[in-house]
C-alpha positions in Angstrom: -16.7 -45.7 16.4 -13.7 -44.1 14.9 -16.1 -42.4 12.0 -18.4 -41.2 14.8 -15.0 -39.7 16.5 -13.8 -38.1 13.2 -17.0 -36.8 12.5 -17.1 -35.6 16.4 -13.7 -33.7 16.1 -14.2 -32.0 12.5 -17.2 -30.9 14.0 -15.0 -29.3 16.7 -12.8 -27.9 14.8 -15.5 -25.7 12.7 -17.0 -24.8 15.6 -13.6 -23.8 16.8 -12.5 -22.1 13.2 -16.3 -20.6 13.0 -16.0 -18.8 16.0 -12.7 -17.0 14.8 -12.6 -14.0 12.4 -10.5 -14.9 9.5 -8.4 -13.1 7.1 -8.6 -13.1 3.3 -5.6 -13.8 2.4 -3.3 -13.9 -1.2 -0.5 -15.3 -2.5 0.6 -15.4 -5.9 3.7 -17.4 -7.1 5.6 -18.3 -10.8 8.8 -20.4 -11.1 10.0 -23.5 -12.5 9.4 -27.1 -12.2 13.2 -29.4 -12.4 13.7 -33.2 -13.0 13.1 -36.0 -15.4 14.9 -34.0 -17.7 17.0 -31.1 -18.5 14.5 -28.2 -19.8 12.4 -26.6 -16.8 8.6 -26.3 -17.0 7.3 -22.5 -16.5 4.3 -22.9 -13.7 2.7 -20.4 -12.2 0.1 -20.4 -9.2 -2.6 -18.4 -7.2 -3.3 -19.2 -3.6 -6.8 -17.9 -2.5 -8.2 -18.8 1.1 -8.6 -17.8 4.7 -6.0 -17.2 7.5 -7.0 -18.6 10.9 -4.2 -16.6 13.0 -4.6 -19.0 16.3 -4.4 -22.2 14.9 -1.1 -20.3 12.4 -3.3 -22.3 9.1 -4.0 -20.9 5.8 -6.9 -22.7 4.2 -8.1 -21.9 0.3 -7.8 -23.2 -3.3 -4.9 -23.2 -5.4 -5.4 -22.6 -9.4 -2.6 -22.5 -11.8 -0.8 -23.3 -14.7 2.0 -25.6 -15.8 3.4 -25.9 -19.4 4.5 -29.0 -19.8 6.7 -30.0 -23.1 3.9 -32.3 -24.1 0.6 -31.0 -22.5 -0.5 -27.7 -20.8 -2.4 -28.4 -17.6 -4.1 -26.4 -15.1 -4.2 -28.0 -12.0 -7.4 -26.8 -9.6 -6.3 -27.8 -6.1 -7.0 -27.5 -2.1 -4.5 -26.2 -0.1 -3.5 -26.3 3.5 -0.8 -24.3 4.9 0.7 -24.1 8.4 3.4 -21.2 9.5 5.6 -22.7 11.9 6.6 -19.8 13.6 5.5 -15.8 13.0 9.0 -14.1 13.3 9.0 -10.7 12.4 11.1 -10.8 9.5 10.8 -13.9 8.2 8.0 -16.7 8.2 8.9 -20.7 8.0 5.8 -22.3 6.6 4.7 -26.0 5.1 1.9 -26.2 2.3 0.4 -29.2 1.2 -1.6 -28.8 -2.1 -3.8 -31.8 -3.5 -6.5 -31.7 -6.6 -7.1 -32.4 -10.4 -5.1 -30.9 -13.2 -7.4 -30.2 -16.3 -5.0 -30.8 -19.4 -4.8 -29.1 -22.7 -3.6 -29.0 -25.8 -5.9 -29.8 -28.8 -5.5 -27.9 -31.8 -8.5 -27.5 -34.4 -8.2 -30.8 -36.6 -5.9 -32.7 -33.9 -6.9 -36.5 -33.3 -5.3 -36.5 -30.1 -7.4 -35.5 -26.8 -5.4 -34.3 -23.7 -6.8 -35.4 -20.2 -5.4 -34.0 -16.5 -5.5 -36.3 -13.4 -4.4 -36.5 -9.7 -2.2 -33.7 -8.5 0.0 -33.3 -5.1 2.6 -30.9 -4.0 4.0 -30.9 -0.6 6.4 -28.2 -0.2 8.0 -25.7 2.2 8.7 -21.9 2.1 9.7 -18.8 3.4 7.8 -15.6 3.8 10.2 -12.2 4.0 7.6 -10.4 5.5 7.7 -6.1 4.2 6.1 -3.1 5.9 2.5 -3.3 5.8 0.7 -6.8 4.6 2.8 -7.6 1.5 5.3 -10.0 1.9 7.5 -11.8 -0.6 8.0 -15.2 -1.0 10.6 -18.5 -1.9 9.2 -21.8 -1.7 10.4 -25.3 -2.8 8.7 -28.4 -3.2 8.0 -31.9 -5.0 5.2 -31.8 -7.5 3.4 -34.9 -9.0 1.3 -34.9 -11.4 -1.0 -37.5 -13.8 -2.0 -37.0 -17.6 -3.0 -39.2 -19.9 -2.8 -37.9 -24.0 -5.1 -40.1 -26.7 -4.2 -40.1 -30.1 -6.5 -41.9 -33.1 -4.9 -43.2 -35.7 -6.1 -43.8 -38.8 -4.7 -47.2 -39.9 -6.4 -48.7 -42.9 -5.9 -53.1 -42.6 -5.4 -54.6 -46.5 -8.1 -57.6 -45.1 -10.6 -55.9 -43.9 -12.0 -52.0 -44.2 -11.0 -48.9 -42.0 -10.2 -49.8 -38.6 -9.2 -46.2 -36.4 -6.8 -47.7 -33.6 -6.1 -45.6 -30.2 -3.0 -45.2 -28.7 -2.8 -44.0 -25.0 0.2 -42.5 -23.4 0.2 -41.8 -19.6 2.1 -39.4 -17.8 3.4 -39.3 -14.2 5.1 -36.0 -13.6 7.6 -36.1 -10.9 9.0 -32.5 -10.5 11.0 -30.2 -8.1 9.3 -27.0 -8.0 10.7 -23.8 -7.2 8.8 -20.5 -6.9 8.8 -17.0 -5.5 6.2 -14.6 -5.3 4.3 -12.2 -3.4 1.1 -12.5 -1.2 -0.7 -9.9 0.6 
């Protein structure tokens, strides 16, 4: 019963969203991530989706680019985001963004592989809206994200012949993010 009454009210809810006109929408933002350590991590991320003016939601995908000290990942993501109220100067929002981070790194002759994993960043922002459709932007949030980096190495045992032994570091990210931009 209660898949039967999800399924019931997403199918609602695209009828409702179908029926709507929306507007492509942009938003491009760069900053820093903070915590864990002392050095910042440059990220930088594009926002690409549809705005749905009655229900105040932005829907689209979120691709980007974080350079961690010890892997660079690009994190491919869906986003949700929700204005809370359309002033005419400035815009309150919440944006939740959830997906996979591809990781990065290997050099030519490297024996260590470099995986992504699970991404989510919940954060809140503020829209200074300008004349026309630009408007600039100042958002904060909490970023997490998994990697995992591999490395063979090449340990020869005195008893027996050449035995390559892996060792497996995984990474949990837990990072403050603050970014500005500018959408249209």
């Amino acid at each position: 019963m209660r898949k039967l009454s999800c399924l019931l009210f997403l199918l609602m809810f695209t009828v409702q969203v179908k029926a709507q006109k929306p507007e492509f929408v942009n938003q491009s933002d760069f900053g820093v991530l903070l915590g864990e350590n002392t050095k910042g991590v440059f990220t930088v991320q594009n926002f690409s989706g549809f705005a749905f003016k009655k229900y105040k939601t932005e829907l689209g995908v979120v691709v980007g680019f974080d350079n961690y000290q010890s892997i660079k990942i690009i994190p491919l993501a869906f986003a949700v985001k929700y204005n809370l109220n359309t002033l005419k100067k400035v815009t309150p929002y919440l944006m939740i963004n959830t997906g996979y981070g591809f990781g990065f790194n290997k050099e030519n002759g490297s024996s260590e592989t470099y995986k992504g994993g699970f991404m989510f960043n919940p954060s809140v922002g503020l829209k200074f809206n300008n004349t026309g459709k630009i408007g600039y932007h100042f958002m904060v949030g909490y970023k997490t994200q998994k990697a995992v980096i591999t490395q063979i190495n090449d340990n020869i045992n005195r008893f027996s012949w050449f035995i390559p032994s892996l060792t497996t570091d995984n990474y949990l990210f837990r990072k403050i993010a603050v970014t500005m931009g500018v959408s249209f």
